[in-house]
mmCIF file of the N, C-alpha and C atoms, coordinates in Angstrom:
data_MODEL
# 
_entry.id   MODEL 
# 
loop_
_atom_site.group_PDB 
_atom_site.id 
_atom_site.type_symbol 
_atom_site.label_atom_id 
_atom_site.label_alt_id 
_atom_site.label_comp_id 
_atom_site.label_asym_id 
_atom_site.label_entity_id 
_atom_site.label_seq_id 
_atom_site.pdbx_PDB_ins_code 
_atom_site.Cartn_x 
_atom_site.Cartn_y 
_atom_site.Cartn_z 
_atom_site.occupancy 
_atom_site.B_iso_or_equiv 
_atom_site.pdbx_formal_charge 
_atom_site.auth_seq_id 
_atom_site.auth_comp_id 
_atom_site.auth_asym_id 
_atom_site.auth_atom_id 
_atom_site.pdbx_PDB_model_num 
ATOM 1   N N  . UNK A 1 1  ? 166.584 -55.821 299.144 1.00 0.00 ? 1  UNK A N  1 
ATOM 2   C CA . UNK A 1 1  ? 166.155 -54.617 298.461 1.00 0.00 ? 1  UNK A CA 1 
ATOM 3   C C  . UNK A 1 1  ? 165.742 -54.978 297.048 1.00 0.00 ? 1  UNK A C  1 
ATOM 4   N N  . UNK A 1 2  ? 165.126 -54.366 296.431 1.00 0.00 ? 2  UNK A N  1 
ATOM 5   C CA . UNK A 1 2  ? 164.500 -55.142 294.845 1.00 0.00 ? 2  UNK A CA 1 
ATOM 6   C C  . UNK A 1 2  ? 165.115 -54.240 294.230 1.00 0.00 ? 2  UNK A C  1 
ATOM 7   N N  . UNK A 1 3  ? 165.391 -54.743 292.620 1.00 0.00 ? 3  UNK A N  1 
ATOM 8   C CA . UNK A 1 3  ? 166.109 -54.789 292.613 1.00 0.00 ? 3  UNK A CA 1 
ATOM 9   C C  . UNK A 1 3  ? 166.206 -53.535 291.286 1.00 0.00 ? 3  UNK A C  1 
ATOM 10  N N  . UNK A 1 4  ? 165.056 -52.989 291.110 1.00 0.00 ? 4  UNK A N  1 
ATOM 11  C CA . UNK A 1 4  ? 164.562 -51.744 290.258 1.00 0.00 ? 4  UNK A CA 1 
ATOM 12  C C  . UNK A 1 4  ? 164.813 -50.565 291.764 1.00 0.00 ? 4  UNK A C  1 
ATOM 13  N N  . UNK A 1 5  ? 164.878 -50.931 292.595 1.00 0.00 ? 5  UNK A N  1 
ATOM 14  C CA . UNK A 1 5  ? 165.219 -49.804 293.873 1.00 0.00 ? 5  UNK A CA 1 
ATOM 15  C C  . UNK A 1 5  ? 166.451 -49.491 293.563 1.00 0.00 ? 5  UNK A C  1 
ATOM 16  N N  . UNK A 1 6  ? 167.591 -50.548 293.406 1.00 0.00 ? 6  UNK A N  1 
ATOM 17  C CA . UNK A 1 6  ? 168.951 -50.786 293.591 1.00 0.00 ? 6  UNK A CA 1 
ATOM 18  C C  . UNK A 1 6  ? 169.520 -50.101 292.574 1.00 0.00 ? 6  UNK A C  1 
ATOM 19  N N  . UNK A 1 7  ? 168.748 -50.766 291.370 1.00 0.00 ? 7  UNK A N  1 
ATOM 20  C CA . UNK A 1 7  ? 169.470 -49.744 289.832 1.00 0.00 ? 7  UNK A CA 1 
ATOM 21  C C  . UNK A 1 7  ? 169.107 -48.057 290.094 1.00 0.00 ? 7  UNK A C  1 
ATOM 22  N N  . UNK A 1 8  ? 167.877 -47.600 290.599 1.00 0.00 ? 8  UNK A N  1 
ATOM 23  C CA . UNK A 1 8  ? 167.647 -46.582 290.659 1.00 0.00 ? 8  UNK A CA 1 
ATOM 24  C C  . UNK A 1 8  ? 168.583 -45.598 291.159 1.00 0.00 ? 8  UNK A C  1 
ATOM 25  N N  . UNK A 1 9  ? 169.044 -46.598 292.816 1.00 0.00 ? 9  UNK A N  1 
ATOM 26  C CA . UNK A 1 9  ? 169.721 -45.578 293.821 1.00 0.00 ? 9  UNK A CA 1 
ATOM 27  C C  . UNK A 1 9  ? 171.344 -45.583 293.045 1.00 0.00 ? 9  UNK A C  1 
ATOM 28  N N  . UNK A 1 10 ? 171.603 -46.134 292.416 1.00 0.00 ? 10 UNK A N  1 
ATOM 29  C CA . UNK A 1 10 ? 172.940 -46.282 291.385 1.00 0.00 ? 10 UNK A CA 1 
ATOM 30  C C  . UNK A 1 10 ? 173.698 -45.619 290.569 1.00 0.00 ? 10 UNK A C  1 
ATOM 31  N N  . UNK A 1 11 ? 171.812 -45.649 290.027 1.00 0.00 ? 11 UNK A N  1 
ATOM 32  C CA . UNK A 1 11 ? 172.066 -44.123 288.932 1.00 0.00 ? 11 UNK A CA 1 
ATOM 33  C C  . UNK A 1 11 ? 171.926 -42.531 289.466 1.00 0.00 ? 11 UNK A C  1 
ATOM 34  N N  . UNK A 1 12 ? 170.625 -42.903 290.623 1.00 0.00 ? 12 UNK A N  1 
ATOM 35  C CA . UNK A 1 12 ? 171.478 -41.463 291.276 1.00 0.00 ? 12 UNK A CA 1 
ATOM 36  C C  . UNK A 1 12 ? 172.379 -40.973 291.652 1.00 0.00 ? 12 UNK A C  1 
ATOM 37  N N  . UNK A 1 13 ? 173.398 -41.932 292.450 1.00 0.00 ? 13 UNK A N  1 
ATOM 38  C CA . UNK A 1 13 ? 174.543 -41.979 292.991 1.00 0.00 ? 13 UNK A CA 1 
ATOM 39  C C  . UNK A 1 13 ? 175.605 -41.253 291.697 1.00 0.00 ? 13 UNK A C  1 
ATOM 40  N N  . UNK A 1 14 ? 175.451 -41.862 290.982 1.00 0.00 ? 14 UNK A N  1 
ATOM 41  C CA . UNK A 1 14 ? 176.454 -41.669 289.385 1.00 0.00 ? 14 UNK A CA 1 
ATOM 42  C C  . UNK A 1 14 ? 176.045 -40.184 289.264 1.00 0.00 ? 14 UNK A C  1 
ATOM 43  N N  . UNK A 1 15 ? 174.702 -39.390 289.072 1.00 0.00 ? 15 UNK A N  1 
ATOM 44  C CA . UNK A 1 15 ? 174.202 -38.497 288.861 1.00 0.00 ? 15 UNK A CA 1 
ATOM 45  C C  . UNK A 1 15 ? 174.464 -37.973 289.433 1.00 0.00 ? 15 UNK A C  1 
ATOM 46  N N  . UNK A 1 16 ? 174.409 -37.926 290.588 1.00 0.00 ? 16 UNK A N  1 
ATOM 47  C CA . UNK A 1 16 ? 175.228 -36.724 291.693 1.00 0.00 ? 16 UNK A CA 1 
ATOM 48  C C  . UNK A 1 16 ? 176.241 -36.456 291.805 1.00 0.00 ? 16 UNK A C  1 
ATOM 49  N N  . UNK A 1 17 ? 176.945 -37.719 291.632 1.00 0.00 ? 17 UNK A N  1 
ATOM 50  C CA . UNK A 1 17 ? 178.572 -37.316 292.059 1.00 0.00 ? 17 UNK A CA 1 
ATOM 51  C C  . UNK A 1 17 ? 178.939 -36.748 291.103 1.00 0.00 ? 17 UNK A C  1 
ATOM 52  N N  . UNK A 1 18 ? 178.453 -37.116 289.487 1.00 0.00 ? 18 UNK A N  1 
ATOM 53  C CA . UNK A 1 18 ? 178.793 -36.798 288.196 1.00 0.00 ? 18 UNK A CA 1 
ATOM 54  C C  . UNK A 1 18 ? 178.917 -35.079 287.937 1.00 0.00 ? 18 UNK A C  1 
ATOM 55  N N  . UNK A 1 19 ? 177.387 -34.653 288.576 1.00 0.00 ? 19 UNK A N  1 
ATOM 56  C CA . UNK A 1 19 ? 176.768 -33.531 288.493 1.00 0.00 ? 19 UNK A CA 1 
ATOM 57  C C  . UNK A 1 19 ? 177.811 -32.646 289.480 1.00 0.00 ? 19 UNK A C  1 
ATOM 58  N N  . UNK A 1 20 ? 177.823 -33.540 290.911 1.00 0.00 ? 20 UNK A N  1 
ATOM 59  C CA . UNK A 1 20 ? 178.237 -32.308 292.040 1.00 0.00 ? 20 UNK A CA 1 
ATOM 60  C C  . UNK A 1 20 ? 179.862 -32.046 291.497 1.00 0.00 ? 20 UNK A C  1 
ATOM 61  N N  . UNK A 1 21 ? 180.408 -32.825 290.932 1.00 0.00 ? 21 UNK A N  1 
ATOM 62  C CA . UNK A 1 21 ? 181.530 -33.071 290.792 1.00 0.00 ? 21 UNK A CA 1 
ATOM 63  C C  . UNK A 1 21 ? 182.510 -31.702 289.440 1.00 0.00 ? 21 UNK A C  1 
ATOM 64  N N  . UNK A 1 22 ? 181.197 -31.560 288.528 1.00 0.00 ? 22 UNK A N  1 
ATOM 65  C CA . UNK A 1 22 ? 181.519 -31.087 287.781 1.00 0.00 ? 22 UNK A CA 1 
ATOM 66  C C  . UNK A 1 22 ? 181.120 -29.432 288.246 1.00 0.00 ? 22 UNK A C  1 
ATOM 67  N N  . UNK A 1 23 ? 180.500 -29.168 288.999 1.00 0.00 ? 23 UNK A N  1 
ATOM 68  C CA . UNK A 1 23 ? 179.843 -27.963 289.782 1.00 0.00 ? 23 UNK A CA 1 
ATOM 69  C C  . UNK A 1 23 ? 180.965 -27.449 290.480 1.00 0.00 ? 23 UNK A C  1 
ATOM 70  N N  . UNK A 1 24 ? 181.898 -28.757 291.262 1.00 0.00 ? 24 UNK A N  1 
ATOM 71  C CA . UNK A 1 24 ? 183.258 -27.860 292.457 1.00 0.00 ? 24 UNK A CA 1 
ATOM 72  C C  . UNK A 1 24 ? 183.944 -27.576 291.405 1.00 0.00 ? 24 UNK A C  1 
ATOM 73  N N  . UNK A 1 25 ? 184.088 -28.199 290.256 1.00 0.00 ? 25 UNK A N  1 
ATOM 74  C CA . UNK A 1 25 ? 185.354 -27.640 289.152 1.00 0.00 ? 25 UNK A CA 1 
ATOM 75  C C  . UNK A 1 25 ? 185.282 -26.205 288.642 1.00 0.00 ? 25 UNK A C  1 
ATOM 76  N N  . UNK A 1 26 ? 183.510 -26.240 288.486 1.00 0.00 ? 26 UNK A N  1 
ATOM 77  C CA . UNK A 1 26 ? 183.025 -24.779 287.795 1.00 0.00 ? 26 UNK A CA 1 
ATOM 78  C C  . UNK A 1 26 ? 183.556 -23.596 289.132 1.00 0.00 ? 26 UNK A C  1 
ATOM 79  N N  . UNK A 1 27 ? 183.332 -24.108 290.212 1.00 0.00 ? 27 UNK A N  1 
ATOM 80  C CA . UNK A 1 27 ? 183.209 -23.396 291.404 1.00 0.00 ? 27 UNK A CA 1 
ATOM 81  C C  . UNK A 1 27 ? 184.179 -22.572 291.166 1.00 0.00 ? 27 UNK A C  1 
ATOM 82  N N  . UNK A 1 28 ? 185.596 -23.911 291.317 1.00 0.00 ? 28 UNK A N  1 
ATOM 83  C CA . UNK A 1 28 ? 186.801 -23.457 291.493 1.00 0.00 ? 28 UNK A CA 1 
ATOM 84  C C  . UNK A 1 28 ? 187.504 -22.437 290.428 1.00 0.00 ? 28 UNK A C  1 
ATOM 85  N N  . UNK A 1 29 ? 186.481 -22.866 288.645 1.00 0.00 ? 29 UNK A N  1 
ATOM 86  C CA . UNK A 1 29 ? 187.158 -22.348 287.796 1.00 0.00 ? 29 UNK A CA 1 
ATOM 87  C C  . UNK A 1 29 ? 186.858 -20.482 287.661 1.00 0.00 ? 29 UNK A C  1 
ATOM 88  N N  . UNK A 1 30 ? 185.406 -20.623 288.139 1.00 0.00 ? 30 UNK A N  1 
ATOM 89  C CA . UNK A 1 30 ? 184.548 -19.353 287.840 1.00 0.00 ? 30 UNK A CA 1 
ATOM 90  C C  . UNK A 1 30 ? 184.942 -18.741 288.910 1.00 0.00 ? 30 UNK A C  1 
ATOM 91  N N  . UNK A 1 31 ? 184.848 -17.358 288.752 1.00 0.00 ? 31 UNK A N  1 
ATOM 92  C CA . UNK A 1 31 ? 184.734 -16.090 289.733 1.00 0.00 ? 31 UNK A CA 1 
ATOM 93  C C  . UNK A 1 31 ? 183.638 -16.004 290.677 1.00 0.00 ? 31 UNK A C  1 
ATOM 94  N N  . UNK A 1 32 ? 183.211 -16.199 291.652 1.00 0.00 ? 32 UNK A N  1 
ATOM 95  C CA . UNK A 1 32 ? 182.189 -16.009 292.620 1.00 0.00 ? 32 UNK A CA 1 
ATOM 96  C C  . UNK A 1 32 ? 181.023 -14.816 292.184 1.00 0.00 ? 32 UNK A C  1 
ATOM 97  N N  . UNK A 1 33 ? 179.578 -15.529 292.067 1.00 0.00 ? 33 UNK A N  1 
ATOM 98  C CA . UNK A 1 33 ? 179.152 -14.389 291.139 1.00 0.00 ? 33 UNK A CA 1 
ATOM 99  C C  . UNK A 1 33 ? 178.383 -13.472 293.100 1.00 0.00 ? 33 UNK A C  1 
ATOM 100 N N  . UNK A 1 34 ? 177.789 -12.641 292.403 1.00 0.00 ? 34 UNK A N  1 
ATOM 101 C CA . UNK A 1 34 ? 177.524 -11.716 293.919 1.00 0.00 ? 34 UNK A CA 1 
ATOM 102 C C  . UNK A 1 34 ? 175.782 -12.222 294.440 1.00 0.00 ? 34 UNK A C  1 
ATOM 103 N N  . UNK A 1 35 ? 175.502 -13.560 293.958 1.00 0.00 ? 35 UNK A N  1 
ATOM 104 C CA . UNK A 1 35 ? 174.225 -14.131 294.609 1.00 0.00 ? 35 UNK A CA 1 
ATOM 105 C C  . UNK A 1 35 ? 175.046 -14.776 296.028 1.00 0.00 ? 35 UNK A C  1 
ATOM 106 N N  . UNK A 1 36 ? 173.775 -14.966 296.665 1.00 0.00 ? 36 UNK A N  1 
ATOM 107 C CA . UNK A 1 36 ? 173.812 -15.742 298.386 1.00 0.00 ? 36 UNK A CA 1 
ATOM 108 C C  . UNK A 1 36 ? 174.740 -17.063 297.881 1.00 0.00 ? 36 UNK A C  1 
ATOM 109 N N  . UNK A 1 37 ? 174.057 -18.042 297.255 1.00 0.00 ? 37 UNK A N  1 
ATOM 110 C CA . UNK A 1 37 ? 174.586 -18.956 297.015 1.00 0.00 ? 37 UNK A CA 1 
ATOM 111 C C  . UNK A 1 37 ? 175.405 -19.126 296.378 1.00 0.00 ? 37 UNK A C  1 
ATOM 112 N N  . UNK A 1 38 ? 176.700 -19.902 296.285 1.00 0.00 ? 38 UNK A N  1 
ATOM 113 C CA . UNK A 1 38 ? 178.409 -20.454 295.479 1.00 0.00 ? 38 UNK A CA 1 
ATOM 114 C C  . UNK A 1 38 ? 177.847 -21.881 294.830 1.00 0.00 ? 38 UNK A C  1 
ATOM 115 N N  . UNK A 1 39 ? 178.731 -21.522 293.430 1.00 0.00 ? 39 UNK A N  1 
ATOM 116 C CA . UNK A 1 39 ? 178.898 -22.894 293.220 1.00 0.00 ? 39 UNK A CA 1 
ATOM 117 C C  . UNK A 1 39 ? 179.267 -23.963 293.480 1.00 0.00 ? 39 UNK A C  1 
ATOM 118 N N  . UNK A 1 40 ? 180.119 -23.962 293.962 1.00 0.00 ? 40 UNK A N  1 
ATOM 119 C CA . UNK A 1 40 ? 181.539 -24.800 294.802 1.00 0.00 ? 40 UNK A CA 1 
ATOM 120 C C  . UNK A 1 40 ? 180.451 -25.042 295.902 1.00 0.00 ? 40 UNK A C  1 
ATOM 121 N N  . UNK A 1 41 ? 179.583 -25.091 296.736 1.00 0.00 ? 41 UNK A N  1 
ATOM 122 C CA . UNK A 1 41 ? 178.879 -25.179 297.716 1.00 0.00 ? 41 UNK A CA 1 
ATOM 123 C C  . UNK A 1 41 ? 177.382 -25.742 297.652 1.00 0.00 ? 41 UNK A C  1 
ATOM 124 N N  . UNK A 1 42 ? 177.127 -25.913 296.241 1.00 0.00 ? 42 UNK A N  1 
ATOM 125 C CA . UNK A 1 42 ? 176.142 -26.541 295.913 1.00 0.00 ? 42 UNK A CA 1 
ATOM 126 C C  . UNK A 1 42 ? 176.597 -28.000 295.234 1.00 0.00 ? 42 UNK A C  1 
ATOM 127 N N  . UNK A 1 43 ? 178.267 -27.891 294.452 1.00 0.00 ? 43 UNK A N  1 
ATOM 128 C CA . UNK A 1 43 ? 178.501 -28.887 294.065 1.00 0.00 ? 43 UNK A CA 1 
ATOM 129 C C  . UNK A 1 43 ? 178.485 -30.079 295.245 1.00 0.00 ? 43 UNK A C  1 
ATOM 130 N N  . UNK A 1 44 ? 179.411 -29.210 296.568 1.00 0.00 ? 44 UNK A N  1 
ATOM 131 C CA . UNK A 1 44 ? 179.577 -29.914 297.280 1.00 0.00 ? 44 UNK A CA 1 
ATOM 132 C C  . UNK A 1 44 ? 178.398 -30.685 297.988 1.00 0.00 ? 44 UNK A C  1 
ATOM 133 N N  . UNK A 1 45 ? 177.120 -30.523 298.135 1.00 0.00 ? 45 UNK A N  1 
ATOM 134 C CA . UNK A 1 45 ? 176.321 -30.582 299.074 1.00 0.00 ? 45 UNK A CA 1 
ATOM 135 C C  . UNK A 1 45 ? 175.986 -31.628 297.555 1.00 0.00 ? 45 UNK A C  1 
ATOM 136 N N  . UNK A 1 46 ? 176.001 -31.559 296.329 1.00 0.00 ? 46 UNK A N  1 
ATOM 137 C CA . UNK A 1 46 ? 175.185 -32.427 295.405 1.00 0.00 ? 46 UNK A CA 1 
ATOM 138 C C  . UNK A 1 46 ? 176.104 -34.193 295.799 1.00 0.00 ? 46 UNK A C  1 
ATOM 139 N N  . UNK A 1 47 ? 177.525 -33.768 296.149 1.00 0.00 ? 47 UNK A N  1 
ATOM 140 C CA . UNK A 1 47 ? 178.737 -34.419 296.190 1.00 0.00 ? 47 UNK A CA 1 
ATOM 141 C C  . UNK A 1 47 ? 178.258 -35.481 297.705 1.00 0.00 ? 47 UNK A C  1 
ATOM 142 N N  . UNK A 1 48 ? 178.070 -35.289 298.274 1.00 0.00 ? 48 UNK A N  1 
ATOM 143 C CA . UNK A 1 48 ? 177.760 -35.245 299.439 1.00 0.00 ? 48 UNK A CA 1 
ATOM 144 C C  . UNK A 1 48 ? 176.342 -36.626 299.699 1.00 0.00 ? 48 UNK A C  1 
ATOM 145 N N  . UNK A 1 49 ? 175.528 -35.584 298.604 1.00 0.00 ? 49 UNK A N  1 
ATOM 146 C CA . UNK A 1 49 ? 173.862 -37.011 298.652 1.00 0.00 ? 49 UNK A CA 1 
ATOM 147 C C  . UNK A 1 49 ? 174.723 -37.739 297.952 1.00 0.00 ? 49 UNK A C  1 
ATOM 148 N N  . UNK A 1 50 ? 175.055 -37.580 296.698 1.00 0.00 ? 50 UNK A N  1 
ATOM 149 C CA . UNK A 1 50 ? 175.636 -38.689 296.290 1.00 0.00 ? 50 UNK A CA 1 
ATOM 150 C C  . UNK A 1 50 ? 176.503 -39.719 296.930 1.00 0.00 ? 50 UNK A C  1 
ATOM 151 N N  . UNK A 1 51 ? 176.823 -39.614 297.803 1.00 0.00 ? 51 UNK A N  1 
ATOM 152 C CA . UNK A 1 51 ? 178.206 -40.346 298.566 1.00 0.00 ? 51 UNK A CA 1 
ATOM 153 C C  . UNK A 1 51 ? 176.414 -40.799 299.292 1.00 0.00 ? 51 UNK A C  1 
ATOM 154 N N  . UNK A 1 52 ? 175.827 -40.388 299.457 1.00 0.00 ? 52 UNK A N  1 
ATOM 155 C CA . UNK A 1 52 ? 174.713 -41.002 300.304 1.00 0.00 ? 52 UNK A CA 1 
ATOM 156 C C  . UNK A 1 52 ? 173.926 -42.280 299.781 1.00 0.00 ? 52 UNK A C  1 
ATOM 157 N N  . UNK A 1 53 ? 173.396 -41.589 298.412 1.00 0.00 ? 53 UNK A N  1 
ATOM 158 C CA . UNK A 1 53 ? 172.673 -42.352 297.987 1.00 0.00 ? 53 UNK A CA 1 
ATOM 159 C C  . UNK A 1 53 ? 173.649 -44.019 297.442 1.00 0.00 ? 53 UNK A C  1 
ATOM 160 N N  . UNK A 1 54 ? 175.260 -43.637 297.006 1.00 0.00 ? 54 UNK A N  1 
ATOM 161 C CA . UNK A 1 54 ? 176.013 -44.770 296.715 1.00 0.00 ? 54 UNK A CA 1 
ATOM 162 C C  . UNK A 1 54 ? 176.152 -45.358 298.036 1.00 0.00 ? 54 UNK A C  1 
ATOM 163 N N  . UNK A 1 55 ? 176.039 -45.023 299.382 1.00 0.00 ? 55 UNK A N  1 
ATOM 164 C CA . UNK A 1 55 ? 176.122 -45.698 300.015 1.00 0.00 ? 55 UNK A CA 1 
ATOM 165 C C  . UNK A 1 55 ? 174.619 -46.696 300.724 1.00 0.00 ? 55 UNK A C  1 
ATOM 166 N N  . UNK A 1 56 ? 173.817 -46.179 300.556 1.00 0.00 ? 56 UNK A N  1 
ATOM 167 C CA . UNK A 1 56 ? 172.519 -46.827 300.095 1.00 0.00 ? 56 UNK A CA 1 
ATOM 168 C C  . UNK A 1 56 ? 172.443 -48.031 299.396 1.00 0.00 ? 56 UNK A C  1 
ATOM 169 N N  . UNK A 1 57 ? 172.914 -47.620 298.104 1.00 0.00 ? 57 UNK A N  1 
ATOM 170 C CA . UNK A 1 57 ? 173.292 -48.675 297.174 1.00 0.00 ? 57 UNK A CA 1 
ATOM 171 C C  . UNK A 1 57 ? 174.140 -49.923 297.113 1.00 0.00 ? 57 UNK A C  1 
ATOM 172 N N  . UNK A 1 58 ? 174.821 -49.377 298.336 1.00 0.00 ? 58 UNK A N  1 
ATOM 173 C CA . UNK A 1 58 ? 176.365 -50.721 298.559 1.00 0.00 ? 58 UNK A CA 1 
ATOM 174 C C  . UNK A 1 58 ? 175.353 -51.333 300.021 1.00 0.00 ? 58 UNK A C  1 
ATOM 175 N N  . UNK A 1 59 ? 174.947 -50.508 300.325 1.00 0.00 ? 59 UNK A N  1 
ATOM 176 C CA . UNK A 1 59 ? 174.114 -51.612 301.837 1.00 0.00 ? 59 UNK A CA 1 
ATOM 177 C C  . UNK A 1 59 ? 173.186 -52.277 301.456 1.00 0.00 ? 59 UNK A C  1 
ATOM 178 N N  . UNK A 1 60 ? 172.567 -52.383 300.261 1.00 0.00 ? 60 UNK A N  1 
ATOM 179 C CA . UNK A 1 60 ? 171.298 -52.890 299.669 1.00 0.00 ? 60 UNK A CA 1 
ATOM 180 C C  . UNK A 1 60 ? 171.875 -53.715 298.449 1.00 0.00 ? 60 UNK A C  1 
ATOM 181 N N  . UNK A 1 61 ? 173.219 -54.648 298.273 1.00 0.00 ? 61 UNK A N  1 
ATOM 182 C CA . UNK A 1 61 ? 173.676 -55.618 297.679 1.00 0.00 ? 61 UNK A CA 1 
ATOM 183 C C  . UNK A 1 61 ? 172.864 -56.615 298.587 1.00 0.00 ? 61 UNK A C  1 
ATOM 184 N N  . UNK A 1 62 ? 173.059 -57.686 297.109 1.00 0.00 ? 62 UNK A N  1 
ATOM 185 C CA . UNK A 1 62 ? 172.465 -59.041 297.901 1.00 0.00 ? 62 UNK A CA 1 
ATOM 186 C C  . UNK A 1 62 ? 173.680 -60.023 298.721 1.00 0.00 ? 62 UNK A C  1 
ATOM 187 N N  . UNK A 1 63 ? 173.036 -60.197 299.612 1.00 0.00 ? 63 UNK A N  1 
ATOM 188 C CA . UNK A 1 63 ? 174.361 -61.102 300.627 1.00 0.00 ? 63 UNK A CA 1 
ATOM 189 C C  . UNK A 1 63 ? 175.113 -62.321 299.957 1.00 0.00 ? 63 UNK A C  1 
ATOM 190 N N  . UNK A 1 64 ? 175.974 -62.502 299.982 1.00 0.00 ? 64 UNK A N  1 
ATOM 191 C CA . UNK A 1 64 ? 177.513 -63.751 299.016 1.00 0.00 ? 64 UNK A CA 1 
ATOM 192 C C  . UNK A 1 64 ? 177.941 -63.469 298.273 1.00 0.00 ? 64 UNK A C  1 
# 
């Protein structure tokens, strides 16, 4: 994998989890407002690519 791919998918990884992470806290902290969509449910789903894209990132190390 090269290796401007690798840093990329890294920092998304960080970004998401960072982002989704701080979204389930709001979720949990805030009152449910009366739109379709929850916070807590967007964190999770941000929580989620992220676990994706870091795992992207760990399969696309260089081998030794």
């Amino acid at each position: 994998m090269n290796a401007t791919l690798r840093t990329t998918l890294g920092w998304l990884a960080a970004v998401l989890l960072n982002v989704g992470a701080l979204l389930v806290v709001v979720g949990l902290l805030l009152p449910r407002p009366a739109g379709d969509v929850s916070v807590l449910g967007v964190g999770a789903v941000l929580c989620v690519a992220g676990l994706a894209a870091g795992a992207c990132w760990l399969a696309g190390r260089p081998a030794g």
